[in-house]
Each structure stands twice: as C-alpha cells, then as structure tokens.
N, C-alpha and C positions, 0 to 999 in steps of 0.2 A: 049696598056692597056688591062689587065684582066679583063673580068666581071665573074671569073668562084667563085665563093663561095662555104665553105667546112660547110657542117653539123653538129654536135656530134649527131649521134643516139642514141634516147634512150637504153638502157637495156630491152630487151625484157623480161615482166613478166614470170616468170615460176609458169608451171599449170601442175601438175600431175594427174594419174589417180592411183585409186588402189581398185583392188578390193579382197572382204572379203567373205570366203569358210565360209560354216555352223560352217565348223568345226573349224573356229578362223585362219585359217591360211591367209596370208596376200601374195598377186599376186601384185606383181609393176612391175615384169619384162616382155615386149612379149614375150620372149621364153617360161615362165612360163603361163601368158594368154591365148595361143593359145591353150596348152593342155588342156583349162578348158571352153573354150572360149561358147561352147555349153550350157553350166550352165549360162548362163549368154545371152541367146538368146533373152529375154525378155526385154531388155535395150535397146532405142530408141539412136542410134548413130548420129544421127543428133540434137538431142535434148545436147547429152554428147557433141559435139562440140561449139555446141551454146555456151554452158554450159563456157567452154573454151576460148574462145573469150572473153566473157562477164564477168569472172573474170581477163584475163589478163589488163583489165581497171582498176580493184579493185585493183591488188596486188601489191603492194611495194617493189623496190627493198632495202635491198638484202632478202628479205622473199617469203614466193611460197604459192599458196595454191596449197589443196588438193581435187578433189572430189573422195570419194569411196563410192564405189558402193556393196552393201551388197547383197550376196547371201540368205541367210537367212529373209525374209520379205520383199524381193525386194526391198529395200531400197537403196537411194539414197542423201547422206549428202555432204556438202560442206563447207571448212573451209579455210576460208579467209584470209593472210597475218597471216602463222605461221611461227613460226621456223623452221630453216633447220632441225632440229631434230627432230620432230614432227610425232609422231607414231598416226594411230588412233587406235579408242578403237574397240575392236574384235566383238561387239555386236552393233547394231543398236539402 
C-alpha cells in the first residue's frame, strides 16, 4: 500500500518591478536596469523584497502587480492585481 500523496501547487503570484527615468522613460528589463542602477541607489532593497513577498499574498492569479519605483521624487507606488497590460503612468 501507498501512503505517498500528490499536491496541486499553487500558481505562484507574479510581482514585477519597474522603474521610472525623470525623463518618462520606463526600466523593466535588468539589462536595461543595471545601466541606470546607480540612479536609483537610494532605494532600500530589502524593504523592495519585502515589498514582494507581501504582495505575492495579495495578487490573483492570472493578474500581477506592479511596484515602480520613480526616479523623479523618489517615489515609490504599488498596484495590486492588474492587468497583464497594465502600463504605469510616467509621473508620480
């Protein structure tokens, strides 16, 4: 007799990051973040992980959020089970 039992794992939430040049322009890829990465030195990367974590509880699949992360007034916004399409807005 088997005692071995099979799980369905959840769907792990998807959490992006993306961040936002003065000048409007929109960073989601690391190849493209690593050349800017120093603009953005002020951003507490333990806190952006947490940050991560603690929406992938929130978000719904099939939807993701977003946090970005704005250059411009060092800001820091978060949008919770959007669309897969879901562009954010260039300004804080």
């Amino acid at each position: 007799m088997s005692h071995i039992q099979s799980y369905q794992l959840p769907d792990f939430a998807r959490v992006y990051t993306v961040h936002v040049l003065t000048t409007g322009e929109i960073i989601s890829s690391l190849e493209d973040y690593l050349k800017v990465k120093e603009r953005f030195a002020w951003v507490d990367q333990a806190q952006i992980i947490s940050s991560i974590f603690r929406l992938r509880r929130l978000t719904e699949s099939p939807k993701k959020s977003v946090i970005v992360i704005y250059e411009e007034n060092r800001a820091i916004k978060e949008y919770v089970n959007v669309e897969e399409n879901f562009r954010p807005l260039i300004f804080s």
